[in-house]
N, C-alpha and C positions, 0 to 999 in steps of 0.2 A: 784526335778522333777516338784513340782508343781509351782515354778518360774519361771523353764524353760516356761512351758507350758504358763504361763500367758504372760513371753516375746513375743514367738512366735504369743501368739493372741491378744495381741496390735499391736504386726509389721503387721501382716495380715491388722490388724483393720485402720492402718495408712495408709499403701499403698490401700486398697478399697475407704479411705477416697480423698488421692492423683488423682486416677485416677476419680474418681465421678468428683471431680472440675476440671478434665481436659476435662470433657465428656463436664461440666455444657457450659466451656469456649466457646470451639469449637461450641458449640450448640446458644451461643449468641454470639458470630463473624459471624456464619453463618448468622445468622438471621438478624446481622444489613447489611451486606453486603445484601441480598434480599431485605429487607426495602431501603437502599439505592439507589439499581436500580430502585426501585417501586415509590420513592419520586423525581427520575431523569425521571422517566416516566410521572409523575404528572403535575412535571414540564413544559414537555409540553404540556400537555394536558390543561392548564389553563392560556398558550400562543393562543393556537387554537382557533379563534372565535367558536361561535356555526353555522353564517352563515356570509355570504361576497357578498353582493350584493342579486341576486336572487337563489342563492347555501348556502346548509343548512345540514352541518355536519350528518352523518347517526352513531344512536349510537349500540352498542357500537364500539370500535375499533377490529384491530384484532390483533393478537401478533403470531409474527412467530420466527422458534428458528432453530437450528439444526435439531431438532425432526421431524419439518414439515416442511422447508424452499423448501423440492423438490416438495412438492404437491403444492407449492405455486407458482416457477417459475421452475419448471420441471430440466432441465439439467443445467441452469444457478444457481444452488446451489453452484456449487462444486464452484467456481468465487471464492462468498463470501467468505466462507468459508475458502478460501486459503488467505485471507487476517484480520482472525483471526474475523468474523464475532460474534457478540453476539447476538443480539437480534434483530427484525424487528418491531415494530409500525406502522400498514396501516391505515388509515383514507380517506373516501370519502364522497365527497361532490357531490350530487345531486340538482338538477332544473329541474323544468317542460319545460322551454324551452332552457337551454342547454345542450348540454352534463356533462357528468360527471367530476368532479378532482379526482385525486388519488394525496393521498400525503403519500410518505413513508419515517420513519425516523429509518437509519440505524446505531442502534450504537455498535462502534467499539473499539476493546480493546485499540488502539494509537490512537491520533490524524496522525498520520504515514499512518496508515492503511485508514484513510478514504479520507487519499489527492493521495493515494495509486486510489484509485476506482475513484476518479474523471481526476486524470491523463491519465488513461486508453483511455479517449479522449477529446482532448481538443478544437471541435471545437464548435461553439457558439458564442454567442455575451458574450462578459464579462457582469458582471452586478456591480453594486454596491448598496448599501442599504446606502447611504449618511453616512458614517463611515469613518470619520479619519485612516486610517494606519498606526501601532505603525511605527516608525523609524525603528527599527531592521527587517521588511520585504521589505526597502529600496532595498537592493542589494538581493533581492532573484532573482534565475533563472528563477522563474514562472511569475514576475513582481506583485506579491501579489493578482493571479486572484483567488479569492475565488468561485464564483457563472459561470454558465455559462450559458443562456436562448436560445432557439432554434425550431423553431414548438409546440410550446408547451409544450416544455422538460425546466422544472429548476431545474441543477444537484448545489451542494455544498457542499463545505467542511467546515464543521464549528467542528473546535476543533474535540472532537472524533466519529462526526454525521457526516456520509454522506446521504444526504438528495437527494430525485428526488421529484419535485413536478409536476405531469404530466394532461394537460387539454388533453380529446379524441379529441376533435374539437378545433380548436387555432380561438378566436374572439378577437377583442380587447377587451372587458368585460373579457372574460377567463384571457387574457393576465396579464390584473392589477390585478385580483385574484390571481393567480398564484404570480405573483412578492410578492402583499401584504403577503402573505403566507409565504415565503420564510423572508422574513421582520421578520415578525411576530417572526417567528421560532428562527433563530438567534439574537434577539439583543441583547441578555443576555449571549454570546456566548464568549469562550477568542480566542484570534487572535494567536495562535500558531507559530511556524517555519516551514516552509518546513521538512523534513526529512534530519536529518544532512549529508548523506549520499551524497546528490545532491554536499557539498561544496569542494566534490573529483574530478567536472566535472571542465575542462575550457573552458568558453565560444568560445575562441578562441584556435587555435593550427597552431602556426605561420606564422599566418597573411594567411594562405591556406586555413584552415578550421575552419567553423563557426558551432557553435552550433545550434540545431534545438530544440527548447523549446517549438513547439507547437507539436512535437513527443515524448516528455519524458515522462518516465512510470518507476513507484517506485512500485514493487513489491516481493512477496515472495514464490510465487507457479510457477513450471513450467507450470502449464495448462495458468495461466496469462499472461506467457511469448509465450506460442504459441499462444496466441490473437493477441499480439503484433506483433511479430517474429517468426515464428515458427521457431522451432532448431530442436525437434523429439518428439515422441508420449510417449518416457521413461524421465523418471525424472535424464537426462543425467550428473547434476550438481549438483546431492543431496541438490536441494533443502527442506528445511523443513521451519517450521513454525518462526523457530529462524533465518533464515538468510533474507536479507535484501537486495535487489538488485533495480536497475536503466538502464535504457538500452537507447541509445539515439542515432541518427542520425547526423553525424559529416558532413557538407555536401561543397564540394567542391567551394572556392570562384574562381566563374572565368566567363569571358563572353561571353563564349558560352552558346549556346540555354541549353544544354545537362546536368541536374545536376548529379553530379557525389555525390552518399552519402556512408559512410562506417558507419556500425552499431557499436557502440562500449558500451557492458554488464559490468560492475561490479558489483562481487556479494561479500557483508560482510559474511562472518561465524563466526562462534561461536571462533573458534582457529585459529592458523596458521593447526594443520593436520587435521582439518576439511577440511579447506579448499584446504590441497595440495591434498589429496583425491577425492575430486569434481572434479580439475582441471584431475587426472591421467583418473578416470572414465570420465572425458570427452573427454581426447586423445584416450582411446582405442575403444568406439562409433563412434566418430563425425571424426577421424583421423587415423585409422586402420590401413593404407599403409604406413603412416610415422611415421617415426621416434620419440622418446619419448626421455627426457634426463631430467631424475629423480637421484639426486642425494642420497648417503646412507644416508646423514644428515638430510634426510624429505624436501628436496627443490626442488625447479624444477630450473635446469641448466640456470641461465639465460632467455633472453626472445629467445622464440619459434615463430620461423615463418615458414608457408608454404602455397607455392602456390597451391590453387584448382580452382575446376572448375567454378567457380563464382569470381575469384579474391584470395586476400591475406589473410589467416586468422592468426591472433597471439596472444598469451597471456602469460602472466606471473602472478606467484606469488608472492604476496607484502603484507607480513607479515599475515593476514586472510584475503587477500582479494584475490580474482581472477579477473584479469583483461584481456578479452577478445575484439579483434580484427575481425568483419569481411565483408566480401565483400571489402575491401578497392582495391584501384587499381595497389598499388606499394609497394616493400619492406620499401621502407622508410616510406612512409605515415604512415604503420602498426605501425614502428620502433616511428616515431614521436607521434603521440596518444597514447599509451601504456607511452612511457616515461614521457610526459607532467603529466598524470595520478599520475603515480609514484612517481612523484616529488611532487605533490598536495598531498601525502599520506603520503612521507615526507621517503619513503620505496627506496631500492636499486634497482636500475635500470640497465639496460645498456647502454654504454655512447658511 
C-alpha cells in the first residue's frame, strides 16, 4: 500500500511538474509576441523625425486598439475592424504657423488586409518614394500603386501598415512634409503581392468588357462591401473574418457616350459548404420570387441566372468560391463573366 501510494504521488508530482512548464511556456510565447509588437512599434518610432521643417513631433504618441478604436473615430471602427484591424499608432505634428499633421500608422494582421483599406479608394495622385519595383508586381492588376497623395491625404499600403498621413491645411511646406513622412515610414518596408485572390479576375472578357481597376476593392466584412456596393443591411453572404472577397466593375467597351458597367463579387470561403451556404442564404434574401436549384450533393445546379429590376444578376458555385453577377445588361454577358471567372479558377462551369 505504501508503494502504491508513493506511485500515485510521484505521478501527481510529474504531471504538476508537466503542466508548470506548460504554464511557464505559454507565459513566455506570450510575452515575446508583446515584445515583438512593441520592438515593431519602436521600429517606427525611431523612423519618425522629432521635427520636419517648422513642425515638431508632440510626445508621447497615442495607441489605439479595439478597446478604444470607437472613441477614437466613432462609427468608422467597425471598417477596420472588419479588416482584421490590430493596433493603431497616432502621432502629431504641430507649428506655430501651420497647421497641424496627423500621421496614423495602422497595423494589420495581412499585408491583404491593409491593401484591403487602401483599395477602398483609389483616387489620388499615385506616388512613388524613388523605389525600384520587385519584377513579380510587373503584371499586377493595381500597376504596383502603393501610395496615393490628394488634398493633403497620404494613404499607403506598405506590407502589413496601412498608413494615412494627413496635413489639416495642404501648403506646399505641408505637402513635402507629408511625402517626407511617408518616405520615412516606409523604406525598411517588404514590397509584397497583391492579394492572390485578384489573379481570379480578367482584365478582359471578350474583347466586350474591360476591367476597371481604379474601382477594385479587396475585402472581408459586409459593412466594407455596402461602402462599396451596397447589397443589404444583413450579412446576406455570411461573410466572416476568414473569407476573402474582391468586387469590381466589368465595364462595357463600346462608343457611345453611355458606359454600360456590371458589378461582378467573388468571395473565397473556408470550404466548398461554407461557401454553397452563403450562396443559398443569398438566394433566399436577395432572390425570393425565384427560383433556387440546389442540388442533394451540396452543389448549386449549374449557373443561375435572372432577370430583375436593374438588369441580370447570376452566380455560381466554383468549388469554395462564389461567384456573383450583377446589374449586367444581357443573359449572356452574365453567362460570359461568370464563365471567364471560372475558368481562371480552373472550376466547372457551364459551357
Amino acid at each position: 500500500m505504501a508503494i502504491a501510494a508513493y506511485k500515485v504521488e510521484m505521478t501527481r508530482s510529474l504531471v504538476c511538474r508537466i503542466v508548470l512548464v506548460c504554464l511557464i511556456i505559454i507565459m513566455v510565447f506570450t510575452s515575446c509576441k508583446g515584445a515583438n509588437a512593441k520592438m515593431s512599434h519602436l521600429s517606427y518610432l525611431s523612423d519618425l523625425p522629432e521635427s520636419i521643417g517648422v513642425w515638431t513631433r508632440v510626445q508621447p504618441d497615442r495607441t489605439v486598439d479595439s478597446t478604444n478604436i470607437f472613441k477614437y473615430m466613432n462609427g468608422a471602427g467597425e471598417l477596420y475592424l472588419g479588416y482584421r484591424f490590430n493596433h493603431l499608432q497616432v502621432f502629431d505634428y504641430t507649428s506655430e504657423d501651420q497647421d497641424n499633421i496627423l500621421v496614423e500608422l495602422y497595423f494589420m494582421e495581412t499585408s491583404n488586409d491593409a491593401f484591403g483599406l487602401l483599395s477602398l479608394d483609389w483616387g489620388g495622385e499615385p506616388v512613388s518614394f524613388d523605389r525600384s519595383f520587385p519584377s513579380h508586381l510587373d503584371n499586377s492588376l493595381t500597376s504596383g500603386v502603393r501610395a496615393l497623395y490628394g488634398a493633403g491625404l497620404l494613404r499607403i499600403w506598405s506590407d502589413k501598415l496601412y498608413i494615412r498621413i494627413m496635413a489639416s491645411r495642404e501648403t506646399s511646406a505641408s505637402r513635402q512634409a507629408v511625402l517626407f513622412l511617408g518616405r520615412e515610414i516606409t523604406k525598411n518596408q517588404k514590397y509584397p503581392s497583391e492579394p492572390e485572390l485578384l489573379q481570379a479576375l480578367s482584365p478582359y472578357i471578350d474583347s466586350k468588357y474591360k476591367l476597371r481597376k481604379d474601382r477594385l476593392s479587396f475585402f472581408r466584412s459586409y459593412l466594407a462591401l455596402n461602402t462599396i456596393y451596397y447589397l443589404s443591411h444583413e450579412n446576406i453572404l455570411n461573410f466572416d473574418l476568414l473569407t476573402e472577397a474582391v468586387i469590381v466593375p466589368y465595364e462595357h467597351i463600346a462608343d457611345t457616350g453611355d458606359q454600360i458597367r456590371s458589378q461582378f463579387l467573388l468571395v473565397k470561403y473556408e470550404n466548398h459548404l461554407s461557401a454553397l451556404k452563403a450562396l443559398e442564404h443569398f438566394h433566399n434574401v436577395y432572390l425570393p420570387e425565384h427560383k433556387k436549384e440546389f442540388t442533394a450533393n451540396l452543389s448549386v445546379k449549374g449557373l443561375n441566372l435572372f432577370k430583375i429590376e436593374n438588369g441580370w444578376t447570376g452566380y455560381q458555385l466554383i468549388n469554395n468560391y462564389a461567384a456573383i453577377v450583377f446589374e449586367c445588361p444581357d443573359q449572356k454577358s452574365t453567362r460570359d463573366i461568370i464563365k471567364a471567372i471560372a475558368g481562371n479558377l480552373g472550376g466547372d462551369h457551364e459551357r
